[in-house]
mmCIF file of the C-alpha atoms, coordinates in Angstrom:
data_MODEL
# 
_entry.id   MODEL 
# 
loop_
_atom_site.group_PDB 
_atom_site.id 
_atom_site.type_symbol 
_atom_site.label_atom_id 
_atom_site.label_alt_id 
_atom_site.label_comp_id 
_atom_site.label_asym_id 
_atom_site.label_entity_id 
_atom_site.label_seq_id 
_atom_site.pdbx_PDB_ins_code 
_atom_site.Cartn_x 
_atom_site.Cartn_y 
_atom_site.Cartn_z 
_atom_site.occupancy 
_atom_site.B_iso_or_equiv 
_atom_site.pdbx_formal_charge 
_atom_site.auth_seq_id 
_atom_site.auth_comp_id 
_atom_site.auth_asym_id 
_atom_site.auth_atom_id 
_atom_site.pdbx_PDB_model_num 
ATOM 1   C CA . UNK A 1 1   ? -14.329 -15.539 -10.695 1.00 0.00 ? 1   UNK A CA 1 
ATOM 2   C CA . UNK A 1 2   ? -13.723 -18.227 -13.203 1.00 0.00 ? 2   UNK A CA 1 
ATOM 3   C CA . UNK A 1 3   ? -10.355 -20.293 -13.396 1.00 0.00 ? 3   UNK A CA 1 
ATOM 4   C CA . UNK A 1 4   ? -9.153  -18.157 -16.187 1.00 0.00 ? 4   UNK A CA 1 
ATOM 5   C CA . UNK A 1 5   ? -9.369  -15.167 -14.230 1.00 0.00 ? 5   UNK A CA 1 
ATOM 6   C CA . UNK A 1 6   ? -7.943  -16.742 -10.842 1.00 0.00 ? 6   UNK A CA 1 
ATOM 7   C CA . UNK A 1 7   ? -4.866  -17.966 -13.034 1.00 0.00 ? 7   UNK A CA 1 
ATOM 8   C CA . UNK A 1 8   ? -4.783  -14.093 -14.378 1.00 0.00 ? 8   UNK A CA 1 
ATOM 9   C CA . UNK A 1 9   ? -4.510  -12.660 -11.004 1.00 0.00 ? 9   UNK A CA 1 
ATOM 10  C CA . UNK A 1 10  ? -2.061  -10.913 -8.702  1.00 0.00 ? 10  UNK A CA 1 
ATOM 11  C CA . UNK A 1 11  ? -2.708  -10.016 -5.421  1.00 0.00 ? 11  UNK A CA 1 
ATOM 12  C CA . UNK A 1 12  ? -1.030  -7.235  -4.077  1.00 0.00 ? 12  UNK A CA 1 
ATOM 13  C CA . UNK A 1 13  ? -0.086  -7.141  -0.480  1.00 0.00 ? 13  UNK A CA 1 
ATOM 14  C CA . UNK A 1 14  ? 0.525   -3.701  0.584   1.00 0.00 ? 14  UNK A CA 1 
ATOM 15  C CA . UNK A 1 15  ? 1.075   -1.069  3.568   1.00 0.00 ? 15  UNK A CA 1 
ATOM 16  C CA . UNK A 1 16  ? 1.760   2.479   3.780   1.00 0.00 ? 16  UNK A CA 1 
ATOM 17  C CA . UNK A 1 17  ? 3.053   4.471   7.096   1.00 0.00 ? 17  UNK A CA 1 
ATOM 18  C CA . UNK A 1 18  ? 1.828   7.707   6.866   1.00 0.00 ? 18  UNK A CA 1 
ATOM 19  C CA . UNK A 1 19  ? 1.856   11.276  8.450   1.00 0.00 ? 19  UNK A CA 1 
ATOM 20  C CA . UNK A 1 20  ? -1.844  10.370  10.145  1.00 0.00 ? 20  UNK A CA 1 
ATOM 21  C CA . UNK A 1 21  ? -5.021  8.217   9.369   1.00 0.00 ? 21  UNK A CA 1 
ATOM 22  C CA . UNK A 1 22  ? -6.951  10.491  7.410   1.00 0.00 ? 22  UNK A CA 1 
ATOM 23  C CA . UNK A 1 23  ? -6.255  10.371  3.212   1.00 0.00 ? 23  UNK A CA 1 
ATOM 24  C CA . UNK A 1 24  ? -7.671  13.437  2.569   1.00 0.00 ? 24  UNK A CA 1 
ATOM 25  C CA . UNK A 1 25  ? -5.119  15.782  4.588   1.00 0.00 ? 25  UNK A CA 1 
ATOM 26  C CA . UNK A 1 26  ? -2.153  13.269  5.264   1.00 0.00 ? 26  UNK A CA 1 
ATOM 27  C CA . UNK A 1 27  ? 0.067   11.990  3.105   1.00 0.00 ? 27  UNK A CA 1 
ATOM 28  C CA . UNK A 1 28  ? 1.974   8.668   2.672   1.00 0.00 ? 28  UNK A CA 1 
ATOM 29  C CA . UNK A 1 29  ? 5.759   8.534   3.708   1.00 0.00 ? 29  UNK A CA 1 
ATOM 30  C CA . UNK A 1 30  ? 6.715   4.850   3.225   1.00 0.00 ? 30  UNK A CA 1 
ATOM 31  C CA . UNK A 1 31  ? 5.003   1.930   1.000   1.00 0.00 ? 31  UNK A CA 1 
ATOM 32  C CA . UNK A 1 32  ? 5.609   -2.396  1.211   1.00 0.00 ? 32  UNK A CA 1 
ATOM 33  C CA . UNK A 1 33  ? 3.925   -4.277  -1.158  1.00 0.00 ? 33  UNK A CA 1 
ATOM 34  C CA . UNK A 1 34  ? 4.104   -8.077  -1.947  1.00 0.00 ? 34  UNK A CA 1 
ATOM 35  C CA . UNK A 1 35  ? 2.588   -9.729  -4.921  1.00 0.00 ? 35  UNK A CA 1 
ATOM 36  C CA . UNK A 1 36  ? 1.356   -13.161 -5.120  1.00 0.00 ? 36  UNK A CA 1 
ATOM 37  C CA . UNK A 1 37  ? -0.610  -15.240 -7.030  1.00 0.00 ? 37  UNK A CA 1 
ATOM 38  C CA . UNK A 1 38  ? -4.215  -15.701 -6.012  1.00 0.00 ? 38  UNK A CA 1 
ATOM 39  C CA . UNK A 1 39  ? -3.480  -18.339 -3.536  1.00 0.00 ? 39  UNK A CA 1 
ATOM 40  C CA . UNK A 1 40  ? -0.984  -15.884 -1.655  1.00 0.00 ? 40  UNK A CA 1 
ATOM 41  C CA . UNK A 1 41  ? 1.357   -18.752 -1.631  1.00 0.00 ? 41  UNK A CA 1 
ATOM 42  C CA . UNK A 1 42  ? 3.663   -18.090 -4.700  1.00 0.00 ? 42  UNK A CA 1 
ATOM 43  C CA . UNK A 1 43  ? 5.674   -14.692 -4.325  1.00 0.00 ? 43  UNK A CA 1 
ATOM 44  C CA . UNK A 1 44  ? 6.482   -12.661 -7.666  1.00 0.00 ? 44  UNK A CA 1 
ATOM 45  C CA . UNK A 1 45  ? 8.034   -9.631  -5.741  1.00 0.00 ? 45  UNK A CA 1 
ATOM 46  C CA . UNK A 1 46  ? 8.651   -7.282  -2.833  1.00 0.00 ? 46  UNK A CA 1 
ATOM 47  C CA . UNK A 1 47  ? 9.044   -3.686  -3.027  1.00 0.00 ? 47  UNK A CA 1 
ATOM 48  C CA . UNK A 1 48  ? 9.575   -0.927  -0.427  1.00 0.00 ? 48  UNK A CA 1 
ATOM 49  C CA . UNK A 1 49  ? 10.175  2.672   -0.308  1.00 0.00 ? 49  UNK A CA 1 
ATOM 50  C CA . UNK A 1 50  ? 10.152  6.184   1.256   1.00 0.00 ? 50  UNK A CA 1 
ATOM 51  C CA . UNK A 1 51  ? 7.583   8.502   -0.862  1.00 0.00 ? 51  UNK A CA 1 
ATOM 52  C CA . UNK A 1 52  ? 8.299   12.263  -0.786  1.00 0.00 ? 52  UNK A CA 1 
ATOM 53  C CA . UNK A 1 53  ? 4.895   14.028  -2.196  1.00 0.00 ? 53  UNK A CA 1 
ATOM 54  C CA . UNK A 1 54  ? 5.815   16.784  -4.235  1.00 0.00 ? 54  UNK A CA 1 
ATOM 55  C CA . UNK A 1 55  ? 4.891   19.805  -1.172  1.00 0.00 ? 55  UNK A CA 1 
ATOM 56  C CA . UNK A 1 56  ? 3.513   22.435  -3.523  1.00 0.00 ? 56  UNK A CA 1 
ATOM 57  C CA . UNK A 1 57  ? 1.044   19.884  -4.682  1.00 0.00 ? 57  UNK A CA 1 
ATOM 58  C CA . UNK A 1 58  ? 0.101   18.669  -1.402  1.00 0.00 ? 58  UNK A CA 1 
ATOM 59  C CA . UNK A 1 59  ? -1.160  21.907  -0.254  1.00 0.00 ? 59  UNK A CA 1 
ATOM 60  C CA . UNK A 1 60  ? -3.961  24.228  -1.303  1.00 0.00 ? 60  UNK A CA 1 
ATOM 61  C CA . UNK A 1 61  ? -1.878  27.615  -1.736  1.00 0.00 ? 61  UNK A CA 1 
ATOM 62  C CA . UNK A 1 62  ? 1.550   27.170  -2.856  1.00 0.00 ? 62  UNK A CA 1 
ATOM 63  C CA . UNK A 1 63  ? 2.113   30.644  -1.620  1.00 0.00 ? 63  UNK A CA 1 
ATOM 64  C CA . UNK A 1 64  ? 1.146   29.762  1.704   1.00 0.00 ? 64  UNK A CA 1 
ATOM 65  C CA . UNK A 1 65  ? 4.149   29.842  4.178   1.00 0.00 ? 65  UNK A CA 1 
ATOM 66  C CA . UNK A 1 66  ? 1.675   28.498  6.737   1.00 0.00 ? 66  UNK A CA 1 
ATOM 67  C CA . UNK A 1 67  ? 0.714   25.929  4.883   1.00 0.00 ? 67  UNK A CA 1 
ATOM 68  C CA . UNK A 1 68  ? 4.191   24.759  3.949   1.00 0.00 ? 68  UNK A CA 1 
ATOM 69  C CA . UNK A 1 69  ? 5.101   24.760  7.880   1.00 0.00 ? 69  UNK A CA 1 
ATOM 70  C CA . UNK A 1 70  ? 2.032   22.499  8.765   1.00 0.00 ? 70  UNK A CA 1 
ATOM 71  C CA . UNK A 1 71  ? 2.879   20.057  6.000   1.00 0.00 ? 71  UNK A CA 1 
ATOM 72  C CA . UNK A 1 72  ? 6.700   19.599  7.243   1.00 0.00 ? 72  UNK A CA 1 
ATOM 73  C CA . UNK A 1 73  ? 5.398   19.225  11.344  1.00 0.00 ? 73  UNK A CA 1 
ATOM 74  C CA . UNK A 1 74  ? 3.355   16.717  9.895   1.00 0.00 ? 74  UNK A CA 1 
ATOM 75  C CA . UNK A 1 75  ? 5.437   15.117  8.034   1.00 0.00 ? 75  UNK A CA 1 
ATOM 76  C CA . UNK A 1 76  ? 7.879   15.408  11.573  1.00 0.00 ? 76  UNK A CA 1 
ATOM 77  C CA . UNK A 1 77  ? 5.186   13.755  13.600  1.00 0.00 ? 77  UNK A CA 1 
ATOM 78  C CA . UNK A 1 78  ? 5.323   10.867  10.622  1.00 0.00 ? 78  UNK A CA 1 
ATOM 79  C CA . UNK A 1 79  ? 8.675   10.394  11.544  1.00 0.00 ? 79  UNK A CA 1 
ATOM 80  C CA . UNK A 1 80  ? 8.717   10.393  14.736  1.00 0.00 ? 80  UNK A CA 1 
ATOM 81  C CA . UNK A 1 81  ? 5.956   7.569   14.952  1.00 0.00 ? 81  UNK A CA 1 
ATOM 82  C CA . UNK A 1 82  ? 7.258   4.998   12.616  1.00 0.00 ? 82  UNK A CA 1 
ATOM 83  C CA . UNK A 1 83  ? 10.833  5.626   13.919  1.00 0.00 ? 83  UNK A CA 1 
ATOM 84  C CA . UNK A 1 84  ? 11.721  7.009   10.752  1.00 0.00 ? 84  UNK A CA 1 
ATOM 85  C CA . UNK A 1 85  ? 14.948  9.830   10.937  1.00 0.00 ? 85  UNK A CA 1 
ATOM 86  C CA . UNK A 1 86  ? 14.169  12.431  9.134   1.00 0.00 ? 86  UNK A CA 1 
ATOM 87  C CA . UNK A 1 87  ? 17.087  12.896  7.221   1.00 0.00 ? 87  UNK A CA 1 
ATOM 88  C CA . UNK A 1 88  ? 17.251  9.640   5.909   1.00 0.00 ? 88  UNK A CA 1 
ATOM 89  C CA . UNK A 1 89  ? 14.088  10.401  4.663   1.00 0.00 ? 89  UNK A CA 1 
ATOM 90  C CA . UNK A 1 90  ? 14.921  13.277  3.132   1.00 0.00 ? 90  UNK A CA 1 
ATOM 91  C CA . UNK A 1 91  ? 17.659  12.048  1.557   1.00 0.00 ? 91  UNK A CA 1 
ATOM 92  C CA . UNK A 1 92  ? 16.312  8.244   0.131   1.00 0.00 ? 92  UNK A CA 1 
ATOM 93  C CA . UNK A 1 93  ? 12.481  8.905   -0.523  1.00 0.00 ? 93  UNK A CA 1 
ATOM 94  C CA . UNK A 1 94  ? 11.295  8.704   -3.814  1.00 0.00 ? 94  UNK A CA 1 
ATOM 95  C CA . UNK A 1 95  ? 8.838   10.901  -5.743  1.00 0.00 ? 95  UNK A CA 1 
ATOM 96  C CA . UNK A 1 96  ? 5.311   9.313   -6.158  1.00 0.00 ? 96  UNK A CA 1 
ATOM 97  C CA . UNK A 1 97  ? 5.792   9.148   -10.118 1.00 0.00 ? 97  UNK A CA 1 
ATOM 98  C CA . UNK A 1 98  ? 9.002   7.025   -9.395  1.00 0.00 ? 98  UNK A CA 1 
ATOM 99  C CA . UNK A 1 99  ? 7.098   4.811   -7.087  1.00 0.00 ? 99  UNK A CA 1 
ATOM 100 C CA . UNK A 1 100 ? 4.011   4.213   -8.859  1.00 0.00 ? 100 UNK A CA 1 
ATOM 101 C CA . UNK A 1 101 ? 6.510   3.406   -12.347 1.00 0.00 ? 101 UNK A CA 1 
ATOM 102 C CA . UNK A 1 102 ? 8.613   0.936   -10.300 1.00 0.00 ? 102 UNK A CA 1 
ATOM 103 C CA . UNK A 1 103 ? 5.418   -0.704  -8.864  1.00 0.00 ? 103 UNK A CA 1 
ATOM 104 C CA . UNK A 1 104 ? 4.011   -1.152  -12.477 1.00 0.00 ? 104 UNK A CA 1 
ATOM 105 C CA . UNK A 1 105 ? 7.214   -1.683  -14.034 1.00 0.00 ? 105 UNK A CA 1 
ATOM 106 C CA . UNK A 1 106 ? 7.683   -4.687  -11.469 1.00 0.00 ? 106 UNK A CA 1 
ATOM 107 C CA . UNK A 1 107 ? 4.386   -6.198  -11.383 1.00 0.00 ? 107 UNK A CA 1 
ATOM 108 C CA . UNK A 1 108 ? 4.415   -5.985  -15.480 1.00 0.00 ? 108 UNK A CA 1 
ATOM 109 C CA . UNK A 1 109 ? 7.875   -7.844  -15.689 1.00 0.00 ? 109 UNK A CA 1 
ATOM 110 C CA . UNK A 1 110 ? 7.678   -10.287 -12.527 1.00 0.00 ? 110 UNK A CA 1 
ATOM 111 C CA . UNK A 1 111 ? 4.135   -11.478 -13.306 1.00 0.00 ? 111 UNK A CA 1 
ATOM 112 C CA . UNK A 1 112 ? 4.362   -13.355 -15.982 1.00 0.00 ? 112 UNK A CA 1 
ATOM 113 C CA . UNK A 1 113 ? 1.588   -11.328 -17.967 1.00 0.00 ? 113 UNK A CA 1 
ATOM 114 C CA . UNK A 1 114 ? -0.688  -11.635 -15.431 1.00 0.00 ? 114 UNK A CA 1 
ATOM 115 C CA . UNK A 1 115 ? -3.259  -8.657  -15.946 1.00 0.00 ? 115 UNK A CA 1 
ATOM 116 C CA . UNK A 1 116 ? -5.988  -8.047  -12.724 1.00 0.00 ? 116 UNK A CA 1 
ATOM 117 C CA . UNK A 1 117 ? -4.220  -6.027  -10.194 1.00 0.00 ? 117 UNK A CA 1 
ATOM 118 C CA . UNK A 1 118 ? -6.166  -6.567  -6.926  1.00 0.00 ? 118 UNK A CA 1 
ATOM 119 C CA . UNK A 1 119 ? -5.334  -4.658  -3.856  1.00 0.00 ? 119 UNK A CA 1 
ATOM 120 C CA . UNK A 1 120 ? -5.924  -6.470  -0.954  1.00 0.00 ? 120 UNK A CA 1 
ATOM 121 C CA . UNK A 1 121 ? -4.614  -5.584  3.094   1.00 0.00 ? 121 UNK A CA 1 
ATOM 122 C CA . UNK A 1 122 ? -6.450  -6.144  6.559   1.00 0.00 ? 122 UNK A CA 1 
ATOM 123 C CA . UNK A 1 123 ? -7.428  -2.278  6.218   1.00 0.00 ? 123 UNK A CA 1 
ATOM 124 C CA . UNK A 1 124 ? -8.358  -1.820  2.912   1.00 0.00 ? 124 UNK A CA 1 
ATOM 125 C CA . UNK A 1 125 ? -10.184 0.947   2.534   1.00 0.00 ? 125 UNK A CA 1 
ATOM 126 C CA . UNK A 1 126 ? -7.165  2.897   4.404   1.00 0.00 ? 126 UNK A CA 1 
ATOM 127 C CA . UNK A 1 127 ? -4.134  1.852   1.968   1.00 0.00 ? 127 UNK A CA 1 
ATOM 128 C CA . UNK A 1 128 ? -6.938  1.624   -1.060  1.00 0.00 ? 128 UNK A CA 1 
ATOM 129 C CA . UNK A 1 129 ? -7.428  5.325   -0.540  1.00 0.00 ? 129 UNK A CA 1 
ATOM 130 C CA . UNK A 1 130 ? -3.481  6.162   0.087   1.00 0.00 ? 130 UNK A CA 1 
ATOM 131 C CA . UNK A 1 131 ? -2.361  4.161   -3.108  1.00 0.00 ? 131 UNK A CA 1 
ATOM 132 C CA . UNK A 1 132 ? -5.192  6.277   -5.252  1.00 0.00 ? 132 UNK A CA 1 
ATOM 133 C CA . UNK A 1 133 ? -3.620  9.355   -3.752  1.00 0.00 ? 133 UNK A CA 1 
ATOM 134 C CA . UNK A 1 134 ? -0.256  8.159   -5.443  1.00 0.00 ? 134 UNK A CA 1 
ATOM 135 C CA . UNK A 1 135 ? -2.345  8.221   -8.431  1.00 0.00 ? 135 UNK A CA 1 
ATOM 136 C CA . UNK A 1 136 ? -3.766  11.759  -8.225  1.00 0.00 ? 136 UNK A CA 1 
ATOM 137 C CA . UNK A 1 137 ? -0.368  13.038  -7.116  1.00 0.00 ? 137 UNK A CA 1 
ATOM 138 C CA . UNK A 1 138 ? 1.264   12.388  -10.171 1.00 0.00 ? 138 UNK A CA 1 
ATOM 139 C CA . UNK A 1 139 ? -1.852  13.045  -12.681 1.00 0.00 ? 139 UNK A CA 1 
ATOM 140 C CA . UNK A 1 140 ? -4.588  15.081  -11.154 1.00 0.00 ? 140 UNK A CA 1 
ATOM 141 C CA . UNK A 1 141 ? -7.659  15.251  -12.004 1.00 0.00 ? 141 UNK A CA 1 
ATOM 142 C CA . UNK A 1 142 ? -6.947  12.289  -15.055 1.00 0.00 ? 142 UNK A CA 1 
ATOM 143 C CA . UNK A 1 143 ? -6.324  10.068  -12.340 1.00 0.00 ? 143 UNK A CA 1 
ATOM 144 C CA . UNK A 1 144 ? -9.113  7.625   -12.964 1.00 0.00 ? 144 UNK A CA 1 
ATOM 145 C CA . UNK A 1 145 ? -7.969  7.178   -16.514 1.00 0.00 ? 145 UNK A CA 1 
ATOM 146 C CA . UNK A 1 146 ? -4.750  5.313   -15.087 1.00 0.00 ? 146 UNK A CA 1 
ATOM 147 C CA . UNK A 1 147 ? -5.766  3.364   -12.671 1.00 0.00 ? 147 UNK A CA 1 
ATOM 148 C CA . UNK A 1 148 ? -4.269  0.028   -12.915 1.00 0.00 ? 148 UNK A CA 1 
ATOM 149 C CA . UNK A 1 149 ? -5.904  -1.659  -10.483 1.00 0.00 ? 149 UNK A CA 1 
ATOM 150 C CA . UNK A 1 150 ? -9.085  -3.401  -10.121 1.00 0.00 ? 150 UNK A CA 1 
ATOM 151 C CA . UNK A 1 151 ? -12.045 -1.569  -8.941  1.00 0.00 ? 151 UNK A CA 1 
ATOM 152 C CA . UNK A 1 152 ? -12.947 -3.410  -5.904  1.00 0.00 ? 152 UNK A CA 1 
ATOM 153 C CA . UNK A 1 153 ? -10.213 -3.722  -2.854  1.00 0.00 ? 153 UNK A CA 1 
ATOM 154 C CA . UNK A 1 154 ? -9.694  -6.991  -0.629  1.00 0.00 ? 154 UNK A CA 1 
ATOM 155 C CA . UNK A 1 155 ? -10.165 -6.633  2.819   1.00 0.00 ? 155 UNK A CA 1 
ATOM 156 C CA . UNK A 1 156 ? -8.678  -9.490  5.236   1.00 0.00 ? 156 UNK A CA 1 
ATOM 157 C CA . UNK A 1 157 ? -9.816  -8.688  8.475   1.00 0.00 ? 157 UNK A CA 1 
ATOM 158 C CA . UNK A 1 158 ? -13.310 -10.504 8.212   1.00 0.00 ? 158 UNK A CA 1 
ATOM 159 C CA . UNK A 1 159 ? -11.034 -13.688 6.958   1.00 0.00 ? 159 UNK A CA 1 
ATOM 160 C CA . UNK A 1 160 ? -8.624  -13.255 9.511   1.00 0.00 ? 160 UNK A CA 1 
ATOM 161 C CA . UNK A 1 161 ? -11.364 -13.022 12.479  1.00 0.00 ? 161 UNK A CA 1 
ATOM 162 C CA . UNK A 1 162 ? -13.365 -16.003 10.869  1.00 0.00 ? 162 UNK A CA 1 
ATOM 163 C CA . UNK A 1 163 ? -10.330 -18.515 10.911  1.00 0.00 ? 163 UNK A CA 1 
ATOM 164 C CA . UNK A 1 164 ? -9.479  -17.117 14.980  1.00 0.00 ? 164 UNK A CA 1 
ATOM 165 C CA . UNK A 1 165 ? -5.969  -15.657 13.465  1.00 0.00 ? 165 UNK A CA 1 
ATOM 166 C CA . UNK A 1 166 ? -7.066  -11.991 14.260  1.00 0.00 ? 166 UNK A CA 1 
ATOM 167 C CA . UNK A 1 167 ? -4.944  -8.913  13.949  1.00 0.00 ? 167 UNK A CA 1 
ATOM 168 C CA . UNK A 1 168 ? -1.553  -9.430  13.141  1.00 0.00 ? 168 UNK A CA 1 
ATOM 169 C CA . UNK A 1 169 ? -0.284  -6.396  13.864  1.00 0.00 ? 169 UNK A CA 1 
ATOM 170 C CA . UNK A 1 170 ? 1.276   -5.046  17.519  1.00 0.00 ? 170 UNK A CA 1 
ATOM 171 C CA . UNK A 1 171 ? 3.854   -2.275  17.925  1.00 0.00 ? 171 UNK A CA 1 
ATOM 172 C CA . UNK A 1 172 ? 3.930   0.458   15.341  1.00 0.00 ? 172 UNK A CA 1 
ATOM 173 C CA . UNK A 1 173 ? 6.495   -1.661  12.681  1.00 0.00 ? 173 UNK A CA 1 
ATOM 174 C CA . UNK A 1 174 ? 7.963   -0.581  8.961   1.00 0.00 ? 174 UNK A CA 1 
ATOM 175 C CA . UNK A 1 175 ? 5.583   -1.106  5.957   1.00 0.00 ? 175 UNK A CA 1 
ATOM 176 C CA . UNK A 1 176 ? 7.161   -4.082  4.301   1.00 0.00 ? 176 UNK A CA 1 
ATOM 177 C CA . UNK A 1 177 ? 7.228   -5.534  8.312   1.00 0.00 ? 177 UNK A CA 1 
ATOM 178 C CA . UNK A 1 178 ? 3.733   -5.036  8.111   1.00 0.00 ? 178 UNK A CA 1 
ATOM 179 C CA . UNK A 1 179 ? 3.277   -6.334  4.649   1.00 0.00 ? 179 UNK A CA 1 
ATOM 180 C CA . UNK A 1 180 ? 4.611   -9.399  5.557   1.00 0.00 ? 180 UNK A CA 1 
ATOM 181 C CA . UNK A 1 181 ? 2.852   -9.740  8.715   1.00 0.00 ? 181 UNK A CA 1 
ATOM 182 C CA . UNK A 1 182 ? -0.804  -9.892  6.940   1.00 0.00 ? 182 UNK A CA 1 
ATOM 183 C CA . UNK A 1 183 ? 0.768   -11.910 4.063   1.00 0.00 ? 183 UNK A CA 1 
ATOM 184 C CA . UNK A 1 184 ? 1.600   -14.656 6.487   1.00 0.00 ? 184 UNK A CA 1 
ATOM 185 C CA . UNK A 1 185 ? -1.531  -14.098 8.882   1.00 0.00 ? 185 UNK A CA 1 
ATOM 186 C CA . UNK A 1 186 ? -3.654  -14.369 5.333   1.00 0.00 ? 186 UNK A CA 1 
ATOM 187 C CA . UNK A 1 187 ? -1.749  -17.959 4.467   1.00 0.00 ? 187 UNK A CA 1 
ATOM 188 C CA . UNK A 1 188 ? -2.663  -18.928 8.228   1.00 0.00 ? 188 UNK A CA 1 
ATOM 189 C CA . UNK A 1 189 ? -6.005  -18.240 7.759   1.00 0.00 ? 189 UNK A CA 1 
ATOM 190 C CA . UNK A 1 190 ? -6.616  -19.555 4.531   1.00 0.00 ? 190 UNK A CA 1 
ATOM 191 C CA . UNK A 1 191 ? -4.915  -22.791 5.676   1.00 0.00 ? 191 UNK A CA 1 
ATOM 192 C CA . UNK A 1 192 ? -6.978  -23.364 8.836   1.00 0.00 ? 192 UNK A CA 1 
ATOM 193 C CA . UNK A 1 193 ? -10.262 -22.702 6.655   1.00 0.00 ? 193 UNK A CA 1 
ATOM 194 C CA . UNK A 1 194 ? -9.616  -24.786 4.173   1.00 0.00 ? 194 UNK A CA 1 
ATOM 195 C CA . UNK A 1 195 ? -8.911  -27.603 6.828   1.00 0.00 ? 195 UNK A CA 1 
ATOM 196 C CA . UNK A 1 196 ? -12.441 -27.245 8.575   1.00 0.00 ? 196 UNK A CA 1 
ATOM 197 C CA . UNK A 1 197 ? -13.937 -27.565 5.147   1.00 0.00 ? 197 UNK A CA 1 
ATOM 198 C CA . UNK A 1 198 ? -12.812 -30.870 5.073   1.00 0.00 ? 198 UNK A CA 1 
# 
C-alpha cells in the first residue's frame, strides 16, 4: 500500500452481537463500529444500533409457522445472552437498509472523501461474514454489486498475540463496548511494536 492509498483509508472497527456464531442460520441483532484513519489513532465516528432483519426474508418458507417460531426463540436466546430486553429491542432496532444507509451515509460525510473501506476486528472472518449478510438482506442476490467495502478483511488477533496484548475481550459486553475494546487493544499493540522496532 502506497502513501496515497494509506492517506485514502478508513478503517472500520466493528462488532456485531448476534442470535449465535454461525452466519449462515443466525442473524445479527446489534452492530458498533468505529472509523479511523489508518493509524487507528484519529477517530471520524462511532455508530451503534439494534438491527431487526426483515423475518420473512430470514427464513426459507414465509408460510412456515415453524419456521417463524424458531427464528423469534432465537432471536430470544440473542437476548437473553447479550442482556438485551426484548422489548427494547423490539421497539428501537432498525431495519438492515436503515443501518447499512446510516453507516455509508456517515463514513461518506465524516471521512473527509476518504474512499477504501477496510473492515478490520480481532474476528474477522465472523463480523466480515455478518456485515455481508446486511448486504444480502437488503439486495439479494445483487449483493456483490454494492459492496462498499474492500475485498480483503483485517484480522487483529495475530497483531494482538505478537505484541503480548492478547484478547481483549472477557464477559459477554455490548457491541460498541466491544468495538472499543479492540480499538484500544489495536493502539496498544501497534504502540508496543513500533517501540521494539526501534
Amino acid at each position: 500500500m502506497n502513501q496515497e492509498e494509506k492517506d485514502d483509508t478508513v478503517l472500520l472497527f466493528l462488532d456485531f452481537e448476534t442470535t449465535g456464531v454461525d452466519p449462515e442460520k443466525d442473524y445479527p441483532i446489534e452492530i458498533g463500529c468505529i472509523a479511523t484513519d489508518i493509524t487507528a489513532q484519529k477517530v471520524f465516528f462511532r455508530y451503534v444500533s439494534l438491527i431487526k432483519f426483515d423475518a420473512v426474508q430470514l427464513v426459507d418458507n414465509a408460510d412456515s409457522k415453524k419456521e417463524i417460531e424458531t427464528w423469534k426463540e432465537e432471536y430470544a436466546e440473542g437476548f437473553k445472552y447479550h442482556k438485551i430486553p426484548a422489548a427494547f429491542w423490539y421497539a428501537s432496532a432498525k431495519g438492515s437498509s436503515t443501518v447499512k444507509r446510516e453507516i455509508e451515509q456517515a463514513l461518506l460525510r465524516a471521512t473527509e472523501g476518504r474512499e477504501h473501506w477496510i473492515l478490520v476486528s480481532d474476528n474477522i472472518q465472523f463480523e466480515y461474514r455478518f456485515m455481508q449478510n446486511i448486504y444480502k438482506n437488503v439486495y439479494g442476490d445483487n449483493w456483490q454489486k454494492k459492496w462498499p467495502f474492500h475485498y480483503c478483511g483485517w484480522d487483529t488477533s495475530l497483531l494482538l498475540e505478537a505484541s503480548g496484548v492478547g484478547d481483549p475481550r472477557g464477559v459477554p459486553h455490548r457491541a460498541l463496548a466491544d468495538t472499543e475494546l479492540v480499538l484500544e487493544a489495536t493502539r496498544e499493540a501497534m504502540r508496543i511494536l513500533k517501540h521494539n522496532q526501534k
